[in-house]
N, C-alpha and C positions, 0 to 999 in steps of 0.2 A: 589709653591717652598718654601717650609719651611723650618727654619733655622735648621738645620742638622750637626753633626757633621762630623769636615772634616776627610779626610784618605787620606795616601799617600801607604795604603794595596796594592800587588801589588802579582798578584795569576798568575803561569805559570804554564799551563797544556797542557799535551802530550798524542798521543795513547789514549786508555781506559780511561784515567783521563781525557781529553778530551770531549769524549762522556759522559762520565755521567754527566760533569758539563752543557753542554747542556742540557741533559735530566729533570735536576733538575730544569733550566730555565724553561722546557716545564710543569713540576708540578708546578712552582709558579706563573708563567704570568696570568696577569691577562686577554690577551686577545690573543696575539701570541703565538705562539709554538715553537717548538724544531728550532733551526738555523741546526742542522743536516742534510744533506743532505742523502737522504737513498739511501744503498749501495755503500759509499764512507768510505775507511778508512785512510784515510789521516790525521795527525798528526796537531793539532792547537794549537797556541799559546793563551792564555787567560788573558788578566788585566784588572782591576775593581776599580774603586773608588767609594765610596758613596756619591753623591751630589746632588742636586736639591730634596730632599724628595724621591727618587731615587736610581740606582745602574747604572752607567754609565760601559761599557764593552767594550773591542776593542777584537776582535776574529784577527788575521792573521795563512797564512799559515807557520806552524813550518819548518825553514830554511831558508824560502827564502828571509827575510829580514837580515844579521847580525843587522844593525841598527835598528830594529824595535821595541825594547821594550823600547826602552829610546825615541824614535819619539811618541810610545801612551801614554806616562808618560806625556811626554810634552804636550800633548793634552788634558789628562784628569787632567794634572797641569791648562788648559784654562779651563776649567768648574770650575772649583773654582772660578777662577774674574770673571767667565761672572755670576756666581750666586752673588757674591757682588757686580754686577751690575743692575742685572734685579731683585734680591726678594722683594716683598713687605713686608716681614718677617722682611727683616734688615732695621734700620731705617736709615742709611747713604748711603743706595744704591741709585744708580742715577735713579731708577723707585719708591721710595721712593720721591726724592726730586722733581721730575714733579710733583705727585699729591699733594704735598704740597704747589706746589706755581704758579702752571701754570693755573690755575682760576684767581691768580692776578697780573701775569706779565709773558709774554713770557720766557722759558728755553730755555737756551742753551744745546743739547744735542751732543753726540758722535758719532760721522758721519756713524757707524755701527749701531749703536742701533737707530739711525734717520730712517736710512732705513727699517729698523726691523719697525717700526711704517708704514712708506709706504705701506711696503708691507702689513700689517694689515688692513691699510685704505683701502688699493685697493682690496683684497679678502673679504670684508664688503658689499664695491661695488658690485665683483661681485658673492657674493651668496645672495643678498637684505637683507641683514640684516643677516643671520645665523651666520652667525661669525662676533664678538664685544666682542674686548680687554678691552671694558669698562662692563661688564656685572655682576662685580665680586659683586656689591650689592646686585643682584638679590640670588646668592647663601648664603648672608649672610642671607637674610630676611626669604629664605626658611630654612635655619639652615644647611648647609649643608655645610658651612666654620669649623661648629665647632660639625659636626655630631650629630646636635643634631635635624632633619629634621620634619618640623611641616607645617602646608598650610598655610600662612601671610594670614592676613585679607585683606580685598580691599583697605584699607587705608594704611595699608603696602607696598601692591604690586604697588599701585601707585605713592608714595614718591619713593619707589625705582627706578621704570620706566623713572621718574622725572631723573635721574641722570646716565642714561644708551643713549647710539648712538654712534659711532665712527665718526656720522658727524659732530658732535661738537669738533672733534679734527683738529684745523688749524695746519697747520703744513706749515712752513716757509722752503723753498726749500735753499734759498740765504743763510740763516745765520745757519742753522738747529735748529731754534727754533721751540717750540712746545707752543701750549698756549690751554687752555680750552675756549671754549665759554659758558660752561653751568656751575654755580658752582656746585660742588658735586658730578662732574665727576672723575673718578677714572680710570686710566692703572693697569691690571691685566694683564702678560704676560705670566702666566701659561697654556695658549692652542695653547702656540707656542711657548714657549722658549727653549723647549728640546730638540725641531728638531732644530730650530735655535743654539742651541750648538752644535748636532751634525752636522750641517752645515761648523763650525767653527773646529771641530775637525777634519773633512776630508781634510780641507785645510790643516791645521798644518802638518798631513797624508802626502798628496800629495806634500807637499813643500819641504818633507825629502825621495823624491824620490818611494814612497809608491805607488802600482796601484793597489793591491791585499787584502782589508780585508771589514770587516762590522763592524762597530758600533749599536750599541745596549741602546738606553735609559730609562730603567723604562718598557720595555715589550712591551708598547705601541707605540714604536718611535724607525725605523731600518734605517739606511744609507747602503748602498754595493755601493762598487766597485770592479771592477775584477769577480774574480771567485774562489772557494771554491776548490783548488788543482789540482792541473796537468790532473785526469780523471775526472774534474766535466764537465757537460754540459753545463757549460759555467751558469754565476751569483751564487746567493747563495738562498736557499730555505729557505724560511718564512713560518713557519705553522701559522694556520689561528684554534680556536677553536670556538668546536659548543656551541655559550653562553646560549643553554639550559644544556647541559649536559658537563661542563668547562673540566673533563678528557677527552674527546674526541674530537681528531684532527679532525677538517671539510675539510679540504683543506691545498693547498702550491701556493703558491704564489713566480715565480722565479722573485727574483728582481738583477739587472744588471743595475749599472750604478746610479741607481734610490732611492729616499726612499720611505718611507711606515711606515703611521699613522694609529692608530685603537682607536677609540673612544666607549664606548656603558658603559651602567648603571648597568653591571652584580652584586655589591658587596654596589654600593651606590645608594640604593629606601625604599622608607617605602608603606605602603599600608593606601589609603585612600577610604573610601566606595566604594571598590571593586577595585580601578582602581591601578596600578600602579605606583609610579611618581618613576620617577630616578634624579639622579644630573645633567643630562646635560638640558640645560635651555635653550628655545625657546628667544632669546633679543626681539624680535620683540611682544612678547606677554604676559613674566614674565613666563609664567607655562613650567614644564619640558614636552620634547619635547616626542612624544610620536608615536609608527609604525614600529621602528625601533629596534631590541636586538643589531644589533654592526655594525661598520662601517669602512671600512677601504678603506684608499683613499692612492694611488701610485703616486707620483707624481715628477719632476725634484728635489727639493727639499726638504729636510727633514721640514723645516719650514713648506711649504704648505702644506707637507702631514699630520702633524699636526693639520693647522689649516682646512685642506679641512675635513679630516676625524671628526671634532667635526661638523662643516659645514652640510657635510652628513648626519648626524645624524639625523639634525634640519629639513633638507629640505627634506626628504623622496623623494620616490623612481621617481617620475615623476619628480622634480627639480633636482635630480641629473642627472637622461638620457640627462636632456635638457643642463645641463653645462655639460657633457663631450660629450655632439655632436657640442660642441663648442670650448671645449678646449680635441682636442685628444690628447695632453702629458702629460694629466691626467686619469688614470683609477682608480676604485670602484667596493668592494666588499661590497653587502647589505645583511643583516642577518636578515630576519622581519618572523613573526608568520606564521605557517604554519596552513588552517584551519583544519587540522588534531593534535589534542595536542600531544606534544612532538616533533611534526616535525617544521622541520626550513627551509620557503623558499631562494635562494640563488640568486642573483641578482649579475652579474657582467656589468660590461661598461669596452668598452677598452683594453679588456684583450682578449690575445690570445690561444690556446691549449697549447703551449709552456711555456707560463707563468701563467698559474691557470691549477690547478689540482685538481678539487675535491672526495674526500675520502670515505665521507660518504652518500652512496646512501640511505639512506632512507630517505632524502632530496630532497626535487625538487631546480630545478636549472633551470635557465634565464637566457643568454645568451643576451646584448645588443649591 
């Protein structure tokens, strides 16, 4: 989450102008596609702030809110404080002041963003390690906080290691303090703060009478509710791209109700004697995680669809089968190498015909 300048920019589009500003979505994402629903021409309303290192977006249907443009103002006015609460960019932020002092004395923390750590510790839990809000040294030692990506020596990667686990975060339920047990431990909430914003911005939504739109965070982070216009089939359609060849849409994904995270290394990797390394990082081992091109995880909420879909990444294809035959209100889309070059095999969990549709067949596809 980097410190970004703020915007109160505020873009309404209708008809035609509509469609194209999705479209242009679908040329710049870095991993989702077009929010378009095809063969629908129904009229949307479109606002956008820039915040979190980011482009935050409320899509609703044009008319049927009067109140709705000033209900997503007021939402995307809340990702403003929840970024001067959560960046480690700012130094007065209240994720800022845990890693300063909670090595030497328990914090008191904000009875939402306490739970936001819960939930962190407990998705830590249960993907064994794949997802760790304390991980964020590992990306510096590899250089890839400040893109400048190089392989750390062993002495590097294990002083880092030294200061990575989310099990050394106590976390005091009674008074909602937080304390480190390891010093050198570090909260980086950047592989779950966007969904947990837009968590918070559907509430906002919802409390101003709102049943009908999507949120949109950085490409990689969707919320829906409702349904995309009077003749949709009911949710809103997420394009899915094939991250060997980024113009071309792989799939749709109908999400209702639900969010959806997509994680994968398409734009951050350097090449080291032959192999690949990307930025998403294995905690459990230091080295970037590697089987997988992208991942996207469906889940009740945007937080965990977040943090599941970095998760995914880490854990490849038999650890995911095995957590979504255990947690079915979560579903997974996997994107790994095809042994024919240029093809991309496709791996879903949890998904029904009605909600995944894949596009492009010269893809094999799996079905779990």
């Amino acid at each position: 989450m980097a410190n970004t300048p703020r915007s109160t920019r505020r873009e309404f589009l209708q008809g035609q102008a509509a469609v194209d500003a999705l479209a242009a979505i679908d040329a710049g994402a870095a991993e989702t596609a077009s929010l378009l629903e095809p063969g629908t021409e129904s009229y949307l309303v479109r606002l956008l702030r820039r915040a979190m290192a980011c482009t935050f977006e409320v899509f609703q249907n044009a008319g049927q809110y009067p109140a709705g443009s000033a209900a997503a103002m007021a939402a995307l006015d809340l990702v403003d404080r929840l970024e001067d609460q959560l960046s480690i960019y700012r130094e007065d932020s209240e994720v800022s002041e845990i890693n300063r002092t909670a090595a030497i004395l328990p914090v008191e923390v904000e009875a939402r963003l306490f739970a936001l750590l819960e939930l962190a510790v407990d998705l830590h839990r249960q993907t064994g390690g794949a997802f760790d809000v304390t991980a964020g040294r590992l990306s510096s030692v590899w250089g890839f906080t400040r893109r400048r990506s190089k392989v750390p020596t062993a002495e590097e990667l294990e002083t880092a290691m030294a200061c990575v686990g989310s099990q050394y975060l106590e976390l005091d339920a009674n008074e909602h303090r937080v304390r480190f047990a390891r010093p050198g431990l570090e909260i980086n909430l950047g592989s779950i703060g966007k969904g947990y914003a837009l968590d918070r911005c559907s509430e906002e939504l919802a409390g101003q009478g709102l049943g009908d739109y999507l949120l949109h965070g950085g490409s990689s982070s969707v919320l829906a509710r409702g349904s995309r216009g009077p003749n949709s089939e009911g949710g809103w359609l997420v394009g899915i791209r094939n991250p060997l060849y980024p113009a071309r849409r792989l799939g749709w994904i109908r999400l209702e109700d639900r969010a959806l995270g997509t994680s994968g290394s398409g734009t951050q990797f350097f090449l080291h004697q032959g192999r690949r390394l990307g930025h998403i990082l294995d905690p459990r081992t230091g080295w970037p995680a590697e089987g997988v091109l992208s991942s996207t995880a469906v889940a009740p909420t945007a937080a965990e669809a977040d943090a599941l879909a970095t998760a995914f990444y880490v854990m490849g294809r038999e650890a995911v089968a095995a957590y979504c035959k255990q947690r079915t209100d979560v579903a997974a889309v996997l994107l790994c190498p095809a042994e024919r070059a240029g093809a991309v095999e496709t791996h879903t969990y949890n998904l029904d015909e009605r909600e995944w549709t894949r596009l492009d067949e010269a893809s094999s596809s799996t079905e779990h």
